[in-house]
Structure formats: structure tokens, C-alpha cells
N, CA, C and O of each residue as an XYZ file, in Angstrom:
196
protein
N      89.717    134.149     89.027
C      89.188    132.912     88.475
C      90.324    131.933     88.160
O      90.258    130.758     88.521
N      91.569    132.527     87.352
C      92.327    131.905     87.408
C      93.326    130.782     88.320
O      93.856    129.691     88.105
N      93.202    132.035     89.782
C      93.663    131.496     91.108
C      93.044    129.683     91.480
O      93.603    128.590     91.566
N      91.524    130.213     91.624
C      90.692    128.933     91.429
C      90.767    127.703     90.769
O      90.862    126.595     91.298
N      90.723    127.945     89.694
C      91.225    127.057     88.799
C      92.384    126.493     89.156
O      92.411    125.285     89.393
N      93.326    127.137     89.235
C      94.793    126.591     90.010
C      94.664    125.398     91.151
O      94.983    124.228     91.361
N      93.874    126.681     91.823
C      93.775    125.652     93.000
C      92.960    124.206     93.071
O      93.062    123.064     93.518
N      92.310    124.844     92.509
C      91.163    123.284     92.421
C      92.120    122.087     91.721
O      91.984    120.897     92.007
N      93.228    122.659     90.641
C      93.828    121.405     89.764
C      95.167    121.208     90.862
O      96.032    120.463     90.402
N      95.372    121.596     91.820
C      96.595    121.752     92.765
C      95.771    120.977     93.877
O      96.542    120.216     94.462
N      94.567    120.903     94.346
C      93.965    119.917     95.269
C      93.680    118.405     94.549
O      93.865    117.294     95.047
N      93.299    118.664     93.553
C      93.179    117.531     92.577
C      94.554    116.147     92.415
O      94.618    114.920     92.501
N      95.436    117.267     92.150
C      96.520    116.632     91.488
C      96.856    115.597     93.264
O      96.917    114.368     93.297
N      96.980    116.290     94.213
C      97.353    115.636     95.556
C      96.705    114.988     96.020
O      97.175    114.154     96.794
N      95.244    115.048     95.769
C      94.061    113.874     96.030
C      94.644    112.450     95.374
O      95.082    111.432     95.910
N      94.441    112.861     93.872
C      95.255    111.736     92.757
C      96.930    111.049     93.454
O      97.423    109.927     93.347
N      97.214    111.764     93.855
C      98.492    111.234     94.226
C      98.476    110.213     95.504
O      99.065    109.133     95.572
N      97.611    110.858     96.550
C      97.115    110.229     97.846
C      96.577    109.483     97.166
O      97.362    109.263     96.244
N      95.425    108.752     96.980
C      95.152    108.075     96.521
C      95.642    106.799     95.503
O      95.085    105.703     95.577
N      96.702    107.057     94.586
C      97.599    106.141     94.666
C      98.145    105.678     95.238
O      98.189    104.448     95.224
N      99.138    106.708     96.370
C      99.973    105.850     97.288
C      99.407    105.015     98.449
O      99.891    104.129     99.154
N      98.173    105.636     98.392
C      97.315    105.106     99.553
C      97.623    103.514     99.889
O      97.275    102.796     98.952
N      98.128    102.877    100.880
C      98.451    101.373    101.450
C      96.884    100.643    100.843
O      95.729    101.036    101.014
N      97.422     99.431    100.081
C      95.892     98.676     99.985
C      95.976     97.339    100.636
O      96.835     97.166    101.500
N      95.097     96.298    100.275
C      95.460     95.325    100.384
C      96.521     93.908    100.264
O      96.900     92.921    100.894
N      96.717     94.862     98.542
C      97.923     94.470     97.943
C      99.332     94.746     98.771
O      99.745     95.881     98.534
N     100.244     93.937     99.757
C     100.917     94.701    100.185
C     102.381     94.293     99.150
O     103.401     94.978     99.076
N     102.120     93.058     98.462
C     103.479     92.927     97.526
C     103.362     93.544     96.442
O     104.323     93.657     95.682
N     102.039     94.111     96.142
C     102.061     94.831     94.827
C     102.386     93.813     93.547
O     103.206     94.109     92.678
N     101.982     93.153     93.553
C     101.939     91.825     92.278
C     100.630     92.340     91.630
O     100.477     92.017     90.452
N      99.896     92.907     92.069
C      98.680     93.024     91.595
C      97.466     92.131     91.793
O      97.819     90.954     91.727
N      95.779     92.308     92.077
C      95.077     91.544     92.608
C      95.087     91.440     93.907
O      95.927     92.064     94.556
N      94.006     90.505     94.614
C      94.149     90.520     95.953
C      95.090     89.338     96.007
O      95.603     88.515     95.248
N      95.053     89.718     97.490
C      96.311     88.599     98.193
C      95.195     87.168     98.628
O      94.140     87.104     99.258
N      96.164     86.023     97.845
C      95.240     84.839     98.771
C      95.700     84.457    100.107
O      96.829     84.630    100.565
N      94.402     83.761    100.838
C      95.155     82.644    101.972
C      96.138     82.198    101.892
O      96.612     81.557    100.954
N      96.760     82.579    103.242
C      98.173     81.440    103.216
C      97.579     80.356    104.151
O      97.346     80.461    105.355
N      97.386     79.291    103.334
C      97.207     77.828    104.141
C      98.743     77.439    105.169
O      99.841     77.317    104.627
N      98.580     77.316    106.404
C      99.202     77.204    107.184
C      98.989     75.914    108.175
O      98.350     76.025    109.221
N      99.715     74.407    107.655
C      99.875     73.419    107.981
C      99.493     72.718    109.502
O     100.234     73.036    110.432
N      98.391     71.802    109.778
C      98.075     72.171    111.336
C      98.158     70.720    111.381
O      97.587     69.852    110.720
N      99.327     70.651    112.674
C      99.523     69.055    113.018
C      98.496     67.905    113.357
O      97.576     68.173    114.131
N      98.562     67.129    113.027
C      96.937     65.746    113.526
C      98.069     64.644    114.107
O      99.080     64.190    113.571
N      97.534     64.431    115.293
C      97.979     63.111    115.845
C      97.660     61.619    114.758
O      96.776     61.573    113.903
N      98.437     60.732    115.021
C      97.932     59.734    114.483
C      97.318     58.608    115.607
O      96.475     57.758    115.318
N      97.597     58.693    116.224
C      96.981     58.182    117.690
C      96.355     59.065    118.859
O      96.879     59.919    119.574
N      95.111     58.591    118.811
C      94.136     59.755    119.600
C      94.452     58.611    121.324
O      94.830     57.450    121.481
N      94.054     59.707    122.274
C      94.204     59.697    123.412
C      92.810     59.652    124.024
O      91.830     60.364    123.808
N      93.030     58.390    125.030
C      91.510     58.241    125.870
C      91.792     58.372    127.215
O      90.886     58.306    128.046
């Protein structure tokens, strides 16, 4: 019983761990999600006919 017990808190503990390290969204780790990066898109000022 004891063995069990072991084991179950020895699968546990590495679940917990995976699970932290697990890659998220966050990839700078600031915390929260990451916003849009607005990325500047050129406009003519004179259109073409």
C-alpha cells in the first residue's frame, strides 16, 4: 500500500511539474496573454488609374 501511495505522489509530483513547464501562450512570461502586434501597412497618397 505504501508502494502505491509512493507512486501515485511520484506520478503526481511530474504531472505538476509538466504542467508547469508546459510552453503556453505566454512566451515572454510577463504574465497574461500576449497582445497584437499592430504592424504598420503602407497607403499611397496618390491612387493610380
Amino acid at each position: 500500500m505504501l508502494e502505491l501511495s509512493l507512486l501515485g505522489s511520484v506520478f503526481l509530483l511530474i504531472g505538476l511539474a509538466l504542467w508547469m513547464f508546459a510552453d503556453s501562450d505566454d512566451d515572454d512570461r510577463s504574465g497574461g496573454l500576449r497582445q497584437p502586434v499592430l504592424v504598420p501597412v503602407p497607403v499611397r497618397s496618390q491612387y493610380r488609374r
